[in-house]
C-alpha positions in Angstrom: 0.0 0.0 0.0 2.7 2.2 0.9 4.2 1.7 -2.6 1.3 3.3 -4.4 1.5 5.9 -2.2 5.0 7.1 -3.0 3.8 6.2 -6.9 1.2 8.7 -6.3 3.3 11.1 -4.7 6.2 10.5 -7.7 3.5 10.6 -10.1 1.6 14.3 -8.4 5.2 15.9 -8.6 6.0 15.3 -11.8 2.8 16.6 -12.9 3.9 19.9 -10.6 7.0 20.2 -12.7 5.4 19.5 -15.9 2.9 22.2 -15.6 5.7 24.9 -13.8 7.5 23.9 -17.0 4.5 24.8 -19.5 4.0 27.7 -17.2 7.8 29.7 -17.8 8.0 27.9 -21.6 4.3 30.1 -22.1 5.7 33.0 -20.0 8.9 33.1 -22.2 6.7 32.8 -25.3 5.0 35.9 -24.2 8.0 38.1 -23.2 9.5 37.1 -26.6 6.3 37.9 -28.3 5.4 41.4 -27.1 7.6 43.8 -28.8 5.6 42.3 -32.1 1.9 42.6 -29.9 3.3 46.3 -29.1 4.5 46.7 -32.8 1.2 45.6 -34.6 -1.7 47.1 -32.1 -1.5 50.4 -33.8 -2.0 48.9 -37.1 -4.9 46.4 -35.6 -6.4 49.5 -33.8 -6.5 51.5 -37.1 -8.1 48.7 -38.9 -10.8 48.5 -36.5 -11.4 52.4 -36.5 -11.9 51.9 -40.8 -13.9 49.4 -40.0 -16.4 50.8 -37.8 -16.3 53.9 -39.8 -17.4 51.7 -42.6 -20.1 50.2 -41.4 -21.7 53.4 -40.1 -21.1 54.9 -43.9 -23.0 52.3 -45.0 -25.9 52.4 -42.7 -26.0 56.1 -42.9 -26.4 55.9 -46.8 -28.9 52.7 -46.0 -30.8 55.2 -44.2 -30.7 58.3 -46.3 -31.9 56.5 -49.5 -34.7 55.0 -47.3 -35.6 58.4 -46.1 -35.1 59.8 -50.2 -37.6 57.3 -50.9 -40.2 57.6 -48.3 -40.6 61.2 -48.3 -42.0 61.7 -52.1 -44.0 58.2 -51.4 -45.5 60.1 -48.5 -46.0 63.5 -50.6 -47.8 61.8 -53.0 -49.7 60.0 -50.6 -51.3 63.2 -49.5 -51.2 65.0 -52.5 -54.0 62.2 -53.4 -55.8 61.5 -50.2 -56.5 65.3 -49.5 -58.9 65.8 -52.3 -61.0 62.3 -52.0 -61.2 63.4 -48.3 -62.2 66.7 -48.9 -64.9 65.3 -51.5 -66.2 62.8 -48.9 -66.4 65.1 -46.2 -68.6 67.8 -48.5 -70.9 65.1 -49.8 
């Protein structure tokens, strides 16, 4: 019994030193990284500025040719609908 207690024990710290060891091989991958995460966020930021300012272009065109198109439909609308109400309302 006491044997697969000491495995255990063998097993749990080499499982400690495997994952300290993932832990400064990821921490060195990051230190080594950054510089280039410092060097490209400027670029990604001004990407995602064009970007949004794209998408509100768009919608604000979206909305003005909606509104170009709605507002003679509705001038017409009551350009016919005044007379036939003023007809049924004298007779």
């Amino acid at each position: 019994m006491f044997e697969l207690l000491a495995l255990l024990a063998v097993v749990a710290i080499a499982g400690m030193v495997m994952l300290a060891a993932v832990f400064a091989v990821k921490l060195a991958v990051n230190l080594v990284f950054l510089p280039f995460k410092l060097l490209f966020f400027p670029i990604v930021a001004i990407v995602a500025i064009v970007k949004v300012a794209f998408i509100v272009a768009v919608g604000v065109t979206i909305a003005g040719v909606a509104i170009a198109i709605i507002i003679p439909l509705i001038v017409v609308a009551l350009v016919l609908a005044v007379p036939i109400a003023l007809i049924t309302a004298l007779t």
